[in-house]
C-alpha positions as CSV (number, residue, x, y, z in Angstrom):
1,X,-13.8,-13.1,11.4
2,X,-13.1,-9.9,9.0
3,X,-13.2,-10.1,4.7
4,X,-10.6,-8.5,3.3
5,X,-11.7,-7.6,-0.6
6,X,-8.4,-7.1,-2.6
7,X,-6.9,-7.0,-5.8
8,X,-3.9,-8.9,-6.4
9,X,-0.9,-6.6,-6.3
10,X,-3.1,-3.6,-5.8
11,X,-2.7,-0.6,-2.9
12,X,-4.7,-3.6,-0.9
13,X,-1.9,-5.4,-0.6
14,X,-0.2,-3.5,2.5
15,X,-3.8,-4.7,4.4
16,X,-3.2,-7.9,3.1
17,X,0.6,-7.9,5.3
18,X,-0.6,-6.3,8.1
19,X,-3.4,-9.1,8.6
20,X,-1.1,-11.7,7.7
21,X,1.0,-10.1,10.2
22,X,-2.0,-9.4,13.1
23,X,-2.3,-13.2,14.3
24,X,-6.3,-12.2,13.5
25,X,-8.5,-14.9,11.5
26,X,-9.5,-13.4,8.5
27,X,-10.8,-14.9,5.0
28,X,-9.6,-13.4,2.0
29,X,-12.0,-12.3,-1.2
30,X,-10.2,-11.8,-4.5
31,X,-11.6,-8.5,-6.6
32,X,-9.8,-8.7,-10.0
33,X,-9.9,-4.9,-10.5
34,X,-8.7,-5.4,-14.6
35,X,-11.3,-7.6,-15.1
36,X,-13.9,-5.1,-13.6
37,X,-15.0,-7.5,-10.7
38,X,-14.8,-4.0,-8.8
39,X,-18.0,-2.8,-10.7
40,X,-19.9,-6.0,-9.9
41,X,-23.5,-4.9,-8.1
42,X,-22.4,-7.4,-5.6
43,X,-19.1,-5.8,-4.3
44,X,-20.9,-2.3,-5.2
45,X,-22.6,-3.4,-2.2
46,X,-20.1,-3.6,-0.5
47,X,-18.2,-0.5,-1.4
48,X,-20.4,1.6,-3.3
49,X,-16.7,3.4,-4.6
50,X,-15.7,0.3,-6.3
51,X,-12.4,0.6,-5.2
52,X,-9.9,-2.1,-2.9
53,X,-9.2,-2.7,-0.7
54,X,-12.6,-3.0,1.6
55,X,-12.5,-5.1,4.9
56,X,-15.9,-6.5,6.2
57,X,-16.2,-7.2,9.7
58,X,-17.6,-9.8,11.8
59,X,-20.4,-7.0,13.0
60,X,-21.1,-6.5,9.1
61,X,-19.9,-3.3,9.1
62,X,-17.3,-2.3,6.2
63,X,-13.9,-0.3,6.5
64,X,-12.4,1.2,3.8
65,X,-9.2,3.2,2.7
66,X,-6.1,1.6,3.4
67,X,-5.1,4.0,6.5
68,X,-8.3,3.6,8.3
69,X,-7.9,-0.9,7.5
70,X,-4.4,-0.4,8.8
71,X,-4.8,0.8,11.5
72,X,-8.2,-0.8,12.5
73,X,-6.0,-4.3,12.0
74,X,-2.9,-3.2,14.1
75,X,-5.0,-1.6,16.9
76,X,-7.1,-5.3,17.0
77,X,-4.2,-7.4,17.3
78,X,-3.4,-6.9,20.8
79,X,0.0,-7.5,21.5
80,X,1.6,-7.6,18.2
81,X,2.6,-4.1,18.3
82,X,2.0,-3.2,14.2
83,X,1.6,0.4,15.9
84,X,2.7,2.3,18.8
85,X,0.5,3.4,21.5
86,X,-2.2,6.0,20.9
87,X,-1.1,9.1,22.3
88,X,2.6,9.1,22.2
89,X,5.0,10.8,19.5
90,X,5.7,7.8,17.8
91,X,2.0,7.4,17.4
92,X,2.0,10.3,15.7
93,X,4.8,9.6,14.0
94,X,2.9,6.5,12.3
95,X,-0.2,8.1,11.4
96,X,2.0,10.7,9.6
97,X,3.9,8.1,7.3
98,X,0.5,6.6,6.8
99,X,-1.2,10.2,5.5
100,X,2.1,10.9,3.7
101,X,2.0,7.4,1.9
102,X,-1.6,7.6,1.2
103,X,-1.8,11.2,-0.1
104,X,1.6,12.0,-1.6
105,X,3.5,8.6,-2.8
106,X,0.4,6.6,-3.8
107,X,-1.0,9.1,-6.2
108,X,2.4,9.8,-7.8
109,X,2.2,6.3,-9.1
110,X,-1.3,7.4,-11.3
111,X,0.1,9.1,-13.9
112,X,2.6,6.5,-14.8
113,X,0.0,3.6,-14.5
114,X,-3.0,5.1,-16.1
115,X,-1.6,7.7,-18.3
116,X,-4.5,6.8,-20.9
117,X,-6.5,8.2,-18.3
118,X,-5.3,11.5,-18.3
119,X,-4.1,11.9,-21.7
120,X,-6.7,9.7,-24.0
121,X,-5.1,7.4,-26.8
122,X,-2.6,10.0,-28.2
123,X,0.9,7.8,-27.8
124,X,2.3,11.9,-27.7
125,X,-0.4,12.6,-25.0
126,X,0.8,9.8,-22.9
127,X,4.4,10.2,-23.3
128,X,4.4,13.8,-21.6
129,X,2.0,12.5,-19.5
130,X,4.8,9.9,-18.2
131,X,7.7,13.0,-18.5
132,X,5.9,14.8,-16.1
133,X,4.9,12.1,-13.9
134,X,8.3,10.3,-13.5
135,X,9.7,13.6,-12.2
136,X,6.6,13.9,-9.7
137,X,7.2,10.5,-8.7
138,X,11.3,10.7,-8.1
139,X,10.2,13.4,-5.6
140,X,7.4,11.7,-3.4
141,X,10.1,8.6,-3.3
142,X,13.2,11.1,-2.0
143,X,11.2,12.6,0.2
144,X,10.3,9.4,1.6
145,X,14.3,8.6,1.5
146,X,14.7,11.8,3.4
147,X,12.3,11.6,6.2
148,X,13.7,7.7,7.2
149,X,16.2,7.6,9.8
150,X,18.8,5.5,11.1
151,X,16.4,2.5,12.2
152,X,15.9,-0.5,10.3
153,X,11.8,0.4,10.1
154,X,9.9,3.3,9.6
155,X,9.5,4.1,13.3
156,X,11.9,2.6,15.6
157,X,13.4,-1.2,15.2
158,X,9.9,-3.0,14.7
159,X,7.8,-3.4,12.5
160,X,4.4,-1.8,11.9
161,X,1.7,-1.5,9.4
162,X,3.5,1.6,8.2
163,X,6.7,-0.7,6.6
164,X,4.1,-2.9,4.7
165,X,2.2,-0.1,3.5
166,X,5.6,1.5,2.2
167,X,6.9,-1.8,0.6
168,X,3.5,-2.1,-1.4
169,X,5.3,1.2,-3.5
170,X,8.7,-0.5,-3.5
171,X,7.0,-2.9,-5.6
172,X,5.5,-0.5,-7.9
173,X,8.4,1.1,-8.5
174,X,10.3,-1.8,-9.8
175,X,7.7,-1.7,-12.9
176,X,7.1,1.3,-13.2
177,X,7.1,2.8,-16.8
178,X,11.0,5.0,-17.0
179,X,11.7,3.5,-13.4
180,X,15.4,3.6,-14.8
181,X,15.0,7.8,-14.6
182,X,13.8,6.9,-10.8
183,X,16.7,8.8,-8.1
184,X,18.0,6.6,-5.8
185,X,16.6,5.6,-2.5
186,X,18.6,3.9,-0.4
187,X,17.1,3.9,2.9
188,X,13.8,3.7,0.9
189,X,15.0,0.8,-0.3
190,X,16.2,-1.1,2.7
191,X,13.2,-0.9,5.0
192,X,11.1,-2.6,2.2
193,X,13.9,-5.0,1.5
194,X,13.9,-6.1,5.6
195,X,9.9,-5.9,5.2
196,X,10.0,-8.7,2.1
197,X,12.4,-11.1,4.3
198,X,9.2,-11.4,6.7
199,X,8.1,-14.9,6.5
200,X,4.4,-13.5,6.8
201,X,4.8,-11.3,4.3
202,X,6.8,-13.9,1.8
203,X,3.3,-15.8,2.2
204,X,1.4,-13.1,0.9
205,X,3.4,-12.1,-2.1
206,X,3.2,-16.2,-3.4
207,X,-1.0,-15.8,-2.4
208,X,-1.3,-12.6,-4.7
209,X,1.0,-14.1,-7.1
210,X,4.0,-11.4,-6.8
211,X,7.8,-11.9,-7.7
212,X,9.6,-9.1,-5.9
């Protein structure tokens, strides 16, 4: 049976789905990142990064990175389909959303989250540090508009990891500090609204405690 470590409402939350989603037994271990249960020598141990989400398997060994979970979960549940076959263009079309999610959308939320980080306790600091991050962040979310087609998921008219990974940053961007200066994403918009009618993935979001 895996452990998935995760952090309610956190980036973990799209492994979360697709587990809930994977008909796979699994057991769940809370990791209150704002409370620092991340730094604990115990889940050190188990990711020596501190970060979530981390998914121990029954073997004992540990995955982490939300791509690499993602797809370790879809390719495990056999018959569910949370990702097309491995060598085939659509295959590569999913590992693509997953890299472009991971690497370009995700850390376009950072500066609008932890802009203390960046810019110290200077209310001034933080401010431009928001300016310039709400502008970064309307353009990782129209590109994402842009690169969604007619379908009602990310690739094709199923549903893969990829849509529960993308819905996790719908989320966000509802509470976002200056989401009202966000552009609109309508496509965007309607793949994570289909993804949040999912009866597996309404059982998640009352678990982690999330009001869409």
């Amino acid at each position: 049976m895996h452990t998935l470590y995760y952090s309610p409402g956190a980036c973990s939350l799209a492994s979360h789905i697709a587990l809930a989603e994977s008909g796979l037994a699994y057991r769940l271990t809370e990791i209150n990142t704002k409370n620092g249960d991340n730094r604990t020598p115990d889940y050190l141990r188990i990711n020596r990064w501190g970060k979530v989400p981390a998914l121990l398997l029954a073997t004992g060994e540990v995955i982490t990175e939300g791509p690499a979970i993602l797809t370790h979960i879809a390719d495990s549940a056999r018959g569910r389909a949370l990702l097309p076959e491995p060598g085939t263009v659509a295959r590569a079309r999913a590992m693509e959303w997953l890299a472009f999610l991971s690497s370009t959308v995700h850390p376009a939320f950072r500066n609008m989250f932890r802009a203390e980080r960046v810019a110290g306790d200077s209310p001034q600091a933080i401010d431009s540090v928001r300016e310039h991050g709400i502008a970064a962040l309307g353009a990782a979310l129209e590109e994402a508009d842009h690169r969604i087609g007619a379908s009602d998921f990310l690739i094709g008219d199923d549903f893969t990891v990829c849509d529960g990974y993308l819905t996790v940053f719908y989320l966000w961007s509802l509470r976002v500090p200056l989401k009202e200066r966000l552009p609109a994403v309508p496509k965007y918009a309607a793949v994570a609204q289909q993804v949040l009618l999912r009866p597996a993935v309404q059982g998640v979001l009352a678990l982690e405690r999330i009001k869409p």
